[in-house]
C-alpha positions in Angstrom: 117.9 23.2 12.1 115.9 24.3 15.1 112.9 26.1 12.8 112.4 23.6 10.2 108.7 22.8 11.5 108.3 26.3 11.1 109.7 27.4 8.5 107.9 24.5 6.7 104.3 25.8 7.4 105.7 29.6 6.4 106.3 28.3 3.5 103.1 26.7 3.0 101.0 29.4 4.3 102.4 31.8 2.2 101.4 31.8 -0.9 98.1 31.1 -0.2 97.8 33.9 2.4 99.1 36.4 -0.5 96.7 34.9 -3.0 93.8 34.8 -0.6 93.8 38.8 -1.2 92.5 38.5 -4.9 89.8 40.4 -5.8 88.3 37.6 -8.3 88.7 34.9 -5.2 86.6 37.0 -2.8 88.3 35.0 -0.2 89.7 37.9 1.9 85.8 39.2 2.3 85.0 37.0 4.7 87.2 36.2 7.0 84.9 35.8 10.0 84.0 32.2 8.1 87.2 30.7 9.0 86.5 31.1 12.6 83.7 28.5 12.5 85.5 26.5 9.9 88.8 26.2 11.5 87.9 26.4 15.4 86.4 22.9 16.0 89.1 20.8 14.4 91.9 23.2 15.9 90.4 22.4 19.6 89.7 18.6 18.7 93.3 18.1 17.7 95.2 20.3 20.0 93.1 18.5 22.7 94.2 15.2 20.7 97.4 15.8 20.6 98.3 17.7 24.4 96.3 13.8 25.2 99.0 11.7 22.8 102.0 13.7 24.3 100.7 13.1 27.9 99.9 9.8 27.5 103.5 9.2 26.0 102.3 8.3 22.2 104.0 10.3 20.6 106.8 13.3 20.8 108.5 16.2 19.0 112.0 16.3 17.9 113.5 19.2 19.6 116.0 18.9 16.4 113.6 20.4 14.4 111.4 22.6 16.5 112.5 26.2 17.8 111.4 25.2 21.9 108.7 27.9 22.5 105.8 25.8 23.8 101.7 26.4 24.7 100.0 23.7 26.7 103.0 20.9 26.2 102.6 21.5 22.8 105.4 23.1 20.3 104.0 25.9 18.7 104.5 24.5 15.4 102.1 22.2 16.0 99.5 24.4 17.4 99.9 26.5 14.3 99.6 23.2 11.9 96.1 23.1 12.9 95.4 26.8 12.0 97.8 26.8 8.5 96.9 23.8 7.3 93.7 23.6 7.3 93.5 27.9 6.1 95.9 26.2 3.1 93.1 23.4 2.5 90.1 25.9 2.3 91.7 28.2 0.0 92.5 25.8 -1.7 88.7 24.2 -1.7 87.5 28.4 -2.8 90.6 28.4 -5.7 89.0 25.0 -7.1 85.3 26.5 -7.0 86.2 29.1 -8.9 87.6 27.2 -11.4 84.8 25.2 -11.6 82.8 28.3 -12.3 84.6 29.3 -15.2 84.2 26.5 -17.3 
């Protein structure tokens, strides 16, 4: 399946991207602290990785992968750096808030 990357981070973006839109989360206030948040790792690791697949040390399966690609680098994996890590702090705010209420 050429989407499967994709269609793997969909999935795991979803349901935290609905759920970041709860009012009792607050999440979806502030969404100008992602930018800081997510934007230093993202250019870290795309730099890391455009590096690795220069250098040879590592590749994508075009299997798996739909073809469109930025900088060398399938978009899949440029968006792992932004849906992953958007997944993680949710996550991180869902667990505060939890930890609030007891």
């Amino acid at each position: 399946m050429k989407a499967e990357y994709f269609l793997v981070l969909l999935i795991a973006f979803a349901v935290p991207f609905i759920k970041s839109f709860s009012r009792e989360l607050n999440f979806y206030k502030y969404p100008l602290r992602l930018l800081p948040t997510l934007a230093p790792p993202f250019a870290v690791f795309i730099i890391w990785d455009v590096f690795a697949v220069f250098r040879g040390h590592w590749s994508f399966n075009e299997k798996y992968i739909t073809g469109l690609k930025i900088i060398s680098l399938p978009v899949e994996e440029i968006l792992f750096f932004l849906v992953i890590p958007f997944c993680a702090l949710f996550t991180w705010e869902v667990v505060k808030y939890f930890m609030r209420k007891n």
